[in-house]
C-alpha positions as a Markdown table, in Angstrom:
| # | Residue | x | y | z |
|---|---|---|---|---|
| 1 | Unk | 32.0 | 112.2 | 90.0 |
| 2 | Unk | 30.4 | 109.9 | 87.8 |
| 3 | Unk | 30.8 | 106.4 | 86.0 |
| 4 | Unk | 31.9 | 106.9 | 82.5 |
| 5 | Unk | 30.9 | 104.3 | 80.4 |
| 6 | Unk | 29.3 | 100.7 | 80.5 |
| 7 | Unk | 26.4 | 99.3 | 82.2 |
| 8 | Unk | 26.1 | 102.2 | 84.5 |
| 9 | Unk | 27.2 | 105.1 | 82.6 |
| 10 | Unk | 26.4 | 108.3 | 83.8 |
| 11 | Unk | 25.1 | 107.4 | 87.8 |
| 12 | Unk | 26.4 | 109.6 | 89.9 |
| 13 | Unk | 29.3 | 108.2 | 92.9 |
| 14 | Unk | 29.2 | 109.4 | 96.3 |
| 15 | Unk | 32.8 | 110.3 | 97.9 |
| 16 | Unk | 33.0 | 110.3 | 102.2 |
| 17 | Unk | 32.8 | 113.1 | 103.9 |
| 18 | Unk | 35.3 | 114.7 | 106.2 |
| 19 | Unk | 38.0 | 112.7 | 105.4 |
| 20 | Unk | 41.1 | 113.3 | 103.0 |
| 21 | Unk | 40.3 | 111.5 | 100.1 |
| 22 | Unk | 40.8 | 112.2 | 96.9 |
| 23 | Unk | 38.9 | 110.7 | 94.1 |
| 24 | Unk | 40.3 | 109.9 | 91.1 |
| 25 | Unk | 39.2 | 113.2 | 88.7 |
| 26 | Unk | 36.8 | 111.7 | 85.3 |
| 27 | Unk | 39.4 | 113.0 | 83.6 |
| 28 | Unk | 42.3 | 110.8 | 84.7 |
| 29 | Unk | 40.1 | 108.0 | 85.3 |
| 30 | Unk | 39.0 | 108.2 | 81.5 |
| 31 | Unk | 42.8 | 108.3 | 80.8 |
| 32 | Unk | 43.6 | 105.2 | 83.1 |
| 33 | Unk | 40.8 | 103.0 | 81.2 |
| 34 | Unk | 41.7 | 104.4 | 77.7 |
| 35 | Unk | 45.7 | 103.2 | 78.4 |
| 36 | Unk | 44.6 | 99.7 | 80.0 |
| 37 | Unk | 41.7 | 98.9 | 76.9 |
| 38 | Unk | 44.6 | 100.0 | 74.3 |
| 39 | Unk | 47.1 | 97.0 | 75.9 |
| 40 | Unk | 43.9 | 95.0 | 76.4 |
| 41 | Unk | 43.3 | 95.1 | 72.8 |
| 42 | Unk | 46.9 | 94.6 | 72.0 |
| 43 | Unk | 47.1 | 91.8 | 73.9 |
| 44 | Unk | 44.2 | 90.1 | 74.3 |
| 45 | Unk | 42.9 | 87.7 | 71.2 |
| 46 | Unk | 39.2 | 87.8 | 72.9 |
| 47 | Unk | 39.3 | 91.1 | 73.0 |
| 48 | Unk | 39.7 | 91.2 | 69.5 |
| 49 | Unk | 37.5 | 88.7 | 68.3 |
| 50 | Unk | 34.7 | 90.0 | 70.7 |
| 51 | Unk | 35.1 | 93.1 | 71.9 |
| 52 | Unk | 34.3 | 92.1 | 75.5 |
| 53 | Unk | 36.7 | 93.7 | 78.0 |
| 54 | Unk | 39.0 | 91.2 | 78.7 |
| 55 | Unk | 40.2 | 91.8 | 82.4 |
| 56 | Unk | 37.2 | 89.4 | 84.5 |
| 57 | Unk | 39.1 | 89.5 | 87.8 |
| 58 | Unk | 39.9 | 93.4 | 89.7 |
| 59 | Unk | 41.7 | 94.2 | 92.8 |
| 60 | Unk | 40.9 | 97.9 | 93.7 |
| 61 | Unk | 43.8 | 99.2 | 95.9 |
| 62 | Unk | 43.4 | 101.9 | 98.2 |
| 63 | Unk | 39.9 | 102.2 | 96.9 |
| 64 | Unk | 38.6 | 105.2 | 98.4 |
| 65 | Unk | 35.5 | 105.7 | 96.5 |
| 66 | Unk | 35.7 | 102.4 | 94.7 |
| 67 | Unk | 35.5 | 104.8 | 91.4 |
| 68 | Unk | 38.3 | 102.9 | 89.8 |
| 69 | Unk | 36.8 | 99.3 | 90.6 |
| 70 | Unk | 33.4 | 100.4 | 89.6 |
| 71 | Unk | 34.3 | 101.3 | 86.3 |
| 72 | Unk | 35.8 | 98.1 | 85.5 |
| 73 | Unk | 32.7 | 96.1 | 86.5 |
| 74 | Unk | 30.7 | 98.7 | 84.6 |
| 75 | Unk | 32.8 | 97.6 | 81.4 |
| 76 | Unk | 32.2 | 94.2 | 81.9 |
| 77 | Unk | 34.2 | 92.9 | 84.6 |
| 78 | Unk | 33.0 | 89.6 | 86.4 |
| 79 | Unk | 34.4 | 90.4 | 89.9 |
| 80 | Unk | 36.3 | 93.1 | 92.1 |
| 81 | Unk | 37.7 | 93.4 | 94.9 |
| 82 | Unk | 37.7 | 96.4 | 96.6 |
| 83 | Unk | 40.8 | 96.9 | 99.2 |
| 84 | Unk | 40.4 | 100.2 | 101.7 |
| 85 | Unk | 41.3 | 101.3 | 105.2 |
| 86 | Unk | 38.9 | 103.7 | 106.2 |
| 87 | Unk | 35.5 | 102.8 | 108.0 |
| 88 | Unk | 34.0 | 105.7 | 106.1 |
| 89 | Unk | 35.2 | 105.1 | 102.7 |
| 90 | Unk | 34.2 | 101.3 | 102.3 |
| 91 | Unk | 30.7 | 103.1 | 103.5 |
| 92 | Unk | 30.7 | 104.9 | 100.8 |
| 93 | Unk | 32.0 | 102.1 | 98.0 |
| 94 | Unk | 29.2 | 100.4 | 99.4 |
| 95 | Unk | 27.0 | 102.9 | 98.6 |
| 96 | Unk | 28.6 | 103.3 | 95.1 |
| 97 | Unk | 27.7 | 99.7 | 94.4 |
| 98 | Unk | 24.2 | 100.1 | 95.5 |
| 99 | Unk | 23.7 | 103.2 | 93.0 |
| 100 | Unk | 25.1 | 101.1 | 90.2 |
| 101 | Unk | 23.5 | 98.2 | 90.5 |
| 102 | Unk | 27.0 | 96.4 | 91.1 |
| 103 | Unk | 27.3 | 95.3 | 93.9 |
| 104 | Unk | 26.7 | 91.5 | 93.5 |
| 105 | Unk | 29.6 | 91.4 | 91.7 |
| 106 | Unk | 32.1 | 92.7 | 94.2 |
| 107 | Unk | 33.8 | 92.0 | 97.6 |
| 108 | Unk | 34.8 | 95.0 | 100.1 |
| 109 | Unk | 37.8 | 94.2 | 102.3 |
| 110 | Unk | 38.4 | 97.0 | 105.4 |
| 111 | Unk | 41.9 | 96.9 | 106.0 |
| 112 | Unk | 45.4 | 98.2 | 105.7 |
| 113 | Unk | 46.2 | 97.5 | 101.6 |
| 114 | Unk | 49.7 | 95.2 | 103.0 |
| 115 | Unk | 47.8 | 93.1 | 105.3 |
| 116 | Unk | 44.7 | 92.7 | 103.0 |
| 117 | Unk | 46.4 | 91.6 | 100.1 |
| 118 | Unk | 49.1 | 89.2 | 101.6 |
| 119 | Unk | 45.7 | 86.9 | 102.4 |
| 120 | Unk | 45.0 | 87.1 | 98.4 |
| 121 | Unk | 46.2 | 83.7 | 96.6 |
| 122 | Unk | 44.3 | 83.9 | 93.2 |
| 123 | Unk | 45.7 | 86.3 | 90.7 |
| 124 | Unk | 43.8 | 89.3 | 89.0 |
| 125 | Unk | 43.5 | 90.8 | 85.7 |
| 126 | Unk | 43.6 | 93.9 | 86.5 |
| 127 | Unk | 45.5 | 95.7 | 89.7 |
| 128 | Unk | 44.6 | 99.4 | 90.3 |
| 129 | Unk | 46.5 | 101.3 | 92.7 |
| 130 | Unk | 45.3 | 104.6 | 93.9 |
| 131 | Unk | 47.5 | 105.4 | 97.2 |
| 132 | Unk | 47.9 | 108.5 | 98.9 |
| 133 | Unk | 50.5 | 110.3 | 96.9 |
| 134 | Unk | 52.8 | 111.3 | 99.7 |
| 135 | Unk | 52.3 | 107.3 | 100.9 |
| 136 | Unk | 56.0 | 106.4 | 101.5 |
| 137 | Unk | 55.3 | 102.5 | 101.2 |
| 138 | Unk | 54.0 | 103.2 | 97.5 |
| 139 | Unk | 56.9 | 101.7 | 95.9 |
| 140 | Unk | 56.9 | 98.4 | 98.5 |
| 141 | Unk | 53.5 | 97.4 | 97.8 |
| 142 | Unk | 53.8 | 97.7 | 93.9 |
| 143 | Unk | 57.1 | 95.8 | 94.5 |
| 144 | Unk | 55.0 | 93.3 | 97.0 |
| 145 | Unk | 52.1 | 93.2 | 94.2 |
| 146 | Unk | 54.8 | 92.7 | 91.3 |
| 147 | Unk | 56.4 | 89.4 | 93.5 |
| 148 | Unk | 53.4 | 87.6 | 94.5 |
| 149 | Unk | 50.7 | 85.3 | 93.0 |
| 150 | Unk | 48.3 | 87.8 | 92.5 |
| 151 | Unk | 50.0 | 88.8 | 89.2 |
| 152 | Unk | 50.3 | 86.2 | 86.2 |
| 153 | Unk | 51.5 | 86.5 | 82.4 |
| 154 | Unk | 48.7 | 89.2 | 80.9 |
| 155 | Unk | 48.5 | 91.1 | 83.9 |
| 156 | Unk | 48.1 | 95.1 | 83.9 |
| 157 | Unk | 48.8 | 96.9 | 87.2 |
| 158 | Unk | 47.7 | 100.4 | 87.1 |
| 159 | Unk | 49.8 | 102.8 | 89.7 |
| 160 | Unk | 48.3 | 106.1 | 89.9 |
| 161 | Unk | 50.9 | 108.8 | 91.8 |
| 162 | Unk | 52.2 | 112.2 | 92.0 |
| 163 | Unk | 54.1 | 113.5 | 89.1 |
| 164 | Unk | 57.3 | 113.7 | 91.4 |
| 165 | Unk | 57.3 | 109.9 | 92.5 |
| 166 | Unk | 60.0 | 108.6 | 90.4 |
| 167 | Unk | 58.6 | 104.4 | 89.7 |
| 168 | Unk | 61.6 | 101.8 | 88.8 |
| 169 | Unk | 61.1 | 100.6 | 85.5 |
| 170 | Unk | 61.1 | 97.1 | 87.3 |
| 171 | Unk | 58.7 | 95.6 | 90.4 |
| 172 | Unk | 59.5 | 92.2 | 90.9 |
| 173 | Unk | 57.6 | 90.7 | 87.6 |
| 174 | Unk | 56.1 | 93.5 | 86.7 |
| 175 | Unk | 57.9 | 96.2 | 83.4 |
| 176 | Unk | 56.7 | 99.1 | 83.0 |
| 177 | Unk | 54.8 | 100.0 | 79.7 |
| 178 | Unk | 54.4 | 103.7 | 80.0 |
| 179 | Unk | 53.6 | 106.7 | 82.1 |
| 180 | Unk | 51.3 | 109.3 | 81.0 |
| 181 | Unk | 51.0 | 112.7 | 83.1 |
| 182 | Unk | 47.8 | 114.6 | 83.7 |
| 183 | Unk | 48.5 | 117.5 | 85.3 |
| 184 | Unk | 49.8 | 116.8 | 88.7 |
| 185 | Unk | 49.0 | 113.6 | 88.5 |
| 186 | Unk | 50.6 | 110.6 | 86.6 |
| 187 | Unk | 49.6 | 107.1 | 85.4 |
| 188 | Unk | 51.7 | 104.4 | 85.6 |
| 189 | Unk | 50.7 | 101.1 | 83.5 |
| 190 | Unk | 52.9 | 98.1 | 84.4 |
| 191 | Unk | 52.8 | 94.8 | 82.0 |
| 192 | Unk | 53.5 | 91.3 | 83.5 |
């Protein structure tokens, strides 16, 4: 596992051991950022005239390796957040940030993803979900996410899930753009 592109392209990402996580493939990840810098250039006049990536503010949701979140600020992010309820894994996104030379740019909150983010009152750029994919609550948080202040006209929430989970086209003010399916696995890109 490995950061794709950006400022620290190519270092390598550590994953905890023992525990049942399961990284985001390069594959799919390369997918996820591909769908969000398409709508970012759609939508986004400084993207346009500069070329910058355009989403400053992250929240990385059940961060596990903080692979997602790492990326961003690799692109060019100014800040993330990383959101993650294992001891273990925020020891490892930790780590990641270390390797990458990233870390000053990012905050690592150990906690359950419902409790963490209902103390959030800023909103974000970009949202990046990566829950278990049998997680039954799935659908509340997006819905949670979708109805609070942590989403604002021009944010992208990125749900990734198991190709069965069926997503409402709706989550409070979030629509959903489009779903792309790798495999198993399937991307979900909602538009505020």
């Amino acid at each position: 596992m490995r950061v794709i592109t950006g400022t620290a392209k190519g270092r390598q990402l550590v994953a905890p051991k023992g525990l049942s996580v399961r990284p985001t493939t390069d594959k799919v990840r390369e997918a996820i950022f591909s769908m969000v810098v398409a709508d970012g250039m759609r939508r986004s006049e400084e993207w346009q005239e500069t070329g910058g990536f355009p989403f400053r503010r992250v929240l990385d949701l059940y961060a596990g390796t903080g692979a997602l979140g790492i990326e961003a600020l690799s692109r060019g992010s100014e800040h993330a957040d990383f959101v993650e309820s294992s001891q273990r894994a925020c020891a490892a996104i930790r780590t990641n940030l270390q390797r990458t030379g990233l870390g000053d740019r990012a905050a690592i909150h150990t906690g359950r993803v419902e409790t963490v983010v209902s103390t959030f009152r800023s909103p974000y750029d970009l949202i990046l979900l990566d829950p278990p994919y049998n997680d039954p609550d799935t659908l509340v948080v997006l819905e949670a996410i979708g109805s609070s202040a942590l989403v604002t006209e021009g944010t992208l929430v990125v749900l990734e899930h198991g190709r069965p989970l069926a997503v409402p086209a709706d989550a409070g003010t979030l629509h959903l753009a489009r779903t792309r399916f790798h495999g198993t696995t399937a991307v979900s890109l909602y538009a505020c």
